[in-house]
C-alpha positions as CSV (number, residue, x, y, z in Angstrom):
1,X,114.3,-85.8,87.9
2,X,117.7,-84.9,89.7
3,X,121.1,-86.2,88.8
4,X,123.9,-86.4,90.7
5,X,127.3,-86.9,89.5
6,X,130.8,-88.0,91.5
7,X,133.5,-87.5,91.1
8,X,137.3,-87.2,92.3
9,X,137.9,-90.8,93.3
10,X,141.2,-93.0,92.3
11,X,144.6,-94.1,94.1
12,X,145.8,-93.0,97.1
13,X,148.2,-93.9,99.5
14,X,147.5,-95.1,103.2
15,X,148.0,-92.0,105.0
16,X,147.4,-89.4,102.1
17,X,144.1,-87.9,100.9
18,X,141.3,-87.6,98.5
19,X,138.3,-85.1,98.0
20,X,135.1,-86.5,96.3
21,X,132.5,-84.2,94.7
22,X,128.9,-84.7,94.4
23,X,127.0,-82.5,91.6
24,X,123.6,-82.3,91.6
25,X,121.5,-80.6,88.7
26,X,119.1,-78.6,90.2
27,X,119.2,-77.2,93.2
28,X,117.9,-79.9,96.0
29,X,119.6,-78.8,99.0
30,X,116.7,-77.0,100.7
31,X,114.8,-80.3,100.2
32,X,117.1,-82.5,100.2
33,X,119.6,-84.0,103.3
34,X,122.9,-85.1,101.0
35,X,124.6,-88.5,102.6
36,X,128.3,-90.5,101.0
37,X,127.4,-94.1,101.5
38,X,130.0,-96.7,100.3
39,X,130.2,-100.5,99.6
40,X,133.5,-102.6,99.3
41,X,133.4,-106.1,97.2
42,X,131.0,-108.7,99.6
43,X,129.9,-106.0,101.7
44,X,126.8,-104.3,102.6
45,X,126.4,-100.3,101.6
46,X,127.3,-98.2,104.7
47,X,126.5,-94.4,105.5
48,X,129.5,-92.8,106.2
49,X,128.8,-88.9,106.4
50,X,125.5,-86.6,105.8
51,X,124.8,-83.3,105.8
52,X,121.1,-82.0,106.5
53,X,119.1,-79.3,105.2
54,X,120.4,-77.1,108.5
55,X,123.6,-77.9,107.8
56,X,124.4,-80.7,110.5
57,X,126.4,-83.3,110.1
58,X,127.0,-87.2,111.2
59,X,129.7,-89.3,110.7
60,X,130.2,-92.9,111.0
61,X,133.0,-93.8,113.9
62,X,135.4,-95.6,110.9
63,X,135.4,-92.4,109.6
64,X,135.0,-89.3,112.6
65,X,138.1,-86.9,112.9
66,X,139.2,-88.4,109.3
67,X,136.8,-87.7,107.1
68,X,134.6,-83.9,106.6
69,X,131.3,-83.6,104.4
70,X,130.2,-80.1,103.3
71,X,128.3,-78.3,100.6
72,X,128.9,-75.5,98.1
73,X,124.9,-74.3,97.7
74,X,125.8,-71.8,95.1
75,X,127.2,-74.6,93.3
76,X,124.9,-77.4,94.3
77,X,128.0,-79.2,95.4
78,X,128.7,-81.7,98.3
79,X,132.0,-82.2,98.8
80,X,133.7,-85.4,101.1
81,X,137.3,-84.6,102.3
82,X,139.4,-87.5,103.0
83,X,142.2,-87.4,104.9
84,X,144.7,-90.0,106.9
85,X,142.8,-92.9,104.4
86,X,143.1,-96.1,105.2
87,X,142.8,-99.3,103.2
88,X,139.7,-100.3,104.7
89,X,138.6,-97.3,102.8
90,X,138.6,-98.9,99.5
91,X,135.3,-99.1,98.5
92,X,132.7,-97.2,95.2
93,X,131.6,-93.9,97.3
94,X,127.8,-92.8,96.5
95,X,126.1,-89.6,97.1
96,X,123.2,-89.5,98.0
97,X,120.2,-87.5,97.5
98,X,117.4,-88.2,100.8
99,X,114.2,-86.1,101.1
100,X,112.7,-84.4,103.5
101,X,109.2,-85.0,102.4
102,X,108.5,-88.6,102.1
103,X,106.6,-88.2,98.7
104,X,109.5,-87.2,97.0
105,X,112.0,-89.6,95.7
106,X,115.4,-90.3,97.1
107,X,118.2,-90.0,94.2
108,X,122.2,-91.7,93.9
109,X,124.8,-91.0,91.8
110,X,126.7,-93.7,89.9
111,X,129.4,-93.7,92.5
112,X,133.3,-93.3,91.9
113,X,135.9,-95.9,93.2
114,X,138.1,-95.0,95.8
115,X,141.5,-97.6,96.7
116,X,143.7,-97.0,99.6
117,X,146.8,-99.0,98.3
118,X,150.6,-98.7,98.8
């Protein structure tokens, strides 16, 4: 069983920034691509960055130039920087565990909350 835990979320400005860290207990990231999905009140969770195995990455266009994912494998870290936030950014950020074989399970974390506010 993996767990990942977030962390890093709270209040930021618009305009100003926030890094969110994803810890995972064992070390998944040769197995494992690592995604930040979010979900604001009466809205559907959407993928916002990933990271695969290879080290690629994908953004969703709310977020591109704004937002960077990237891992720390010798500390089983992924990391989301976010910069210029927005408050359309508000929302409970998950991480996001998704693997490569399909017989193994996909893991979350509990999420953090993230509010873009003045």
């Amino acid at each position: 069983q993996v767990q990942l835990v977030e962390s890093g979320g709270g209040l930021a400005q618009p305009g100003g920034s926030l890094r969110l860290s994803c810890a995972a207990s064992a070390r998944i990231f040769g197995f494992y691509h690592m995604n930040w999905y979010r979900q604001a009140p009466g809205k559907q969770r959407e993928l916002v960055a990933g990271i695969t195995i290879g080290g690629g990455t994908a953004y969703a266009d709310s977020v591109k130039g704004r937002f960077t994912i990237s891992r720390d494998n010798a500390k089983n870290t992924v990391y989301l920087q976010m910069n210029s936030l927005k408050p359309e950014d508000t929302a409970v950020y998950y991480c996001n565990a998704y693997p490569v074989l399909a017989t193994n399970n996909a893991y979350w974390g509990q999420g953090t909350q993230v509010t873009v506010s003045s």
